[in-house]
N, C-alpha and C positions, 0 to 999 in steps of 0.2 A: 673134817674140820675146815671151818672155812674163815669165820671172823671170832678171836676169840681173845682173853683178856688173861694172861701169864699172873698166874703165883707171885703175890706182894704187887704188883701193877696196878694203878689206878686206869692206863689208857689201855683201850684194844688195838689186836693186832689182824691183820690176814694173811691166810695162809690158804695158796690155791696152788694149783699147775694149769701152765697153760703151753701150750705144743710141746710138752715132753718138759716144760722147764718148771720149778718150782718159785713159784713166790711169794715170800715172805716176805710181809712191812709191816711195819707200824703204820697206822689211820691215825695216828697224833691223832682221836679222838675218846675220850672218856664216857660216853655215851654207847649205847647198842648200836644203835637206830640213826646215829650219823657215821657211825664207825661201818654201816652195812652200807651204805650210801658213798664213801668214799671205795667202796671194796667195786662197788658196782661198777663206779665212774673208771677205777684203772682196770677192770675187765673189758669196759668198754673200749679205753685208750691203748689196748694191745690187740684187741679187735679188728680195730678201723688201722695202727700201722700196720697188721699182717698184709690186711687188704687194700693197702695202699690209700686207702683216705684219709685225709686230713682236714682238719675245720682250718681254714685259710686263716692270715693272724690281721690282726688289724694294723691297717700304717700309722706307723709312729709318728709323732708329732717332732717338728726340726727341734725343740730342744729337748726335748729324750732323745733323741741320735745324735745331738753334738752328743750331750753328757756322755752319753755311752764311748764315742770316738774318743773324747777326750781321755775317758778313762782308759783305754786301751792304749792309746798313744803313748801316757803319764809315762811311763816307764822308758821309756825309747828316748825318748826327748832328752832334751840339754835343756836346764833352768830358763835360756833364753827362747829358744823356741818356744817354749810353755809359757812364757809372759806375753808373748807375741800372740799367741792362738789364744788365751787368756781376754787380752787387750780386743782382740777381732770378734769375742764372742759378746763383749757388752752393748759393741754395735749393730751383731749381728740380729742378735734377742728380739731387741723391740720389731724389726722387719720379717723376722721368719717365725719368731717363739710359737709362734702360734697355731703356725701352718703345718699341715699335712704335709709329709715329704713328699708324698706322689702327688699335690697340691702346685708346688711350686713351679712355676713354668720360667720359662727365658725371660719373659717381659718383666719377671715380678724382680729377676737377677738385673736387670737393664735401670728398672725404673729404682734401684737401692745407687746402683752403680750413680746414677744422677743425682742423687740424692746427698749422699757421700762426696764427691765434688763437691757441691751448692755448699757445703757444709765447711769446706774449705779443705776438706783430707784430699791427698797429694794421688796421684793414679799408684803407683807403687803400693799405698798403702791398702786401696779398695780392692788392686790385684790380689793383694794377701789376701785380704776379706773373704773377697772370693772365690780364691783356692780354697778356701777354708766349707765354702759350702758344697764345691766339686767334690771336695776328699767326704766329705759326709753324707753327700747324695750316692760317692761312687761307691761307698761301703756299703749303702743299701742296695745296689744295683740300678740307682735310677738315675745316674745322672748322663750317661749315653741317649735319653731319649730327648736330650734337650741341649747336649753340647753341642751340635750346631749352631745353633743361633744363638749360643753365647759367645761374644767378642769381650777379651781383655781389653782394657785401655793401654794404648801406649804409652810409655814411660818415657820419661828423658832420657838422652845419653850423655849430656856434659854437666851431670852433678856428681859428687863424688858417695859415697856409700860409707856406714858404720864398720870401723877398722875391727876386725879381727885378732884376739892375740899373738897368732903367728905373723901376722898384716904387720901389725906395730912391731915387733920385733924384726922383723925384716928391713921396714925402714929404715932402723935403726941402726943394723948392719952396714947399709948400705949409704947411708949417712957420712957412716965412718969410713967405708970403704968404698969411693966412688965406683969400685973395678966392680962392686957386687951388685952396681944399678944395671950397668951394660949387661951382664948376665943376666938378668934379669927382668928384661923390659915390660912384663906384665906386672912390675910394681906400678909403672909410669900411662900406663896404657889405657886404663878405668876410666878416668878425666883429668882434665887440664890441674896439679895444684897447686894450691892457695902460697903465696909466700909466707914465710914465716913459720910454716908447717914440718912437721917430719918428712912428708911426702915431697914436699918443693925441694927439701936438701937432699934426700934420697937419689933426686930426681935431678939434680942443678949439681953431682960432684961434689954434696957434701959443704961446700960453702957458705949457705945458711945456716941464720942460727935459729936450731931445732926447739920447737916448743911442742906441749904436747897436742898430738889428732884430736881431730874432734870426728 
């Protein structure tokens, strides 16, 4: 018995052995003659893995591998990371959507980098951007042949950064309790801040009056 169609079934089945093992599937086909055709195709496909070949796959295009990244990431993620990687993907689309991942070279990362500036986005942000094509190249395995001559942009160091809810609660401690700033000096340490701020009272003993971070 080899392709055969089960009592009350409309679709056939196959049923073969191959190196001592037995296999049995459904060919999801309702026909003979496509039903033998798929029977063929996976005697072949357990063929070529014994013997070690395989038909090479074709490279993916940058957005089928974000999508894919993305979908694996979804779960891991914090709502805000996933806005952010969300947010890097509308810019990233029109520059890569198109391209072969093994397509992509340094220049093509350099001349978005420029682009993204001209645009007026902040280096911090095209860093993101970018990270965001490293982590999708490096899950293909292709972004080692090209992180060489990719350069981040440097960033500022005297701006200050979006407060975190333990961030803000901390301030806020520490507002109250000047003793919790001196413990503390990586509340004050980030950048210079703004008066008027949670951070500037945090950071000032408490004496100012605290309005909300921005």
């Amino acid at each position: 018995m080899s392709v055969y169609r089960p009592k009350g079934s409309r679709i056939y089945w196959m049923d073969f052995h191959f190196d001592g093992t037995r296999i049995r599937e459904s060919t999801h086909q309702p026909g003979i003659t496509r039903a033998r055709k798929v029977e063929d195709k996976r005697r072949q496909g357990l063929r070529d893995g014994a013997t070690g070949i395989r038909k090479p796959e074709r490279p993916p295009l940058f957005s089928v591998a974000a999508a894919e990244w993305m979908e694996a990431k979804r779960g891991k993620w914090s709502p805000r990371t996933l806005d952010i990687a969300q947010n890097s993907m509308k810019h990233l689309a029109p520059a890569f959507g198109k391209k072969l991942l093994v397509d992509i070279e340094a220049a093509d990362v350099s001349r978005y980098q420029k682009a993204r500036l001209e645009q007026g986005a902040s280096a911090r942000t095209v860093n993101i951007e970018v990270g965001c094509v490293r982590s999708i190249m490096a899950r293909a395995g292709l972004w080692a042949r090209i992180q060489s001559h990719v350069e981040m942009l440097p960033e500022r160091q005297d701006v200050g950064h979006a407060l975190t809810s333990e961030e803000e609660s901390a301030y806020s401690r520490s507002a109250a309790d000047p003793a919790a700033a001196r413990c503390c000096p990586s509340l004050c340490s980030r950048s210079k801040p703004e008066p008027g701020t949670a951070r500037y009272a945090a950071c000032n003993g408490g004496t100012s009056i605290l309005k909300t971070a921005v």
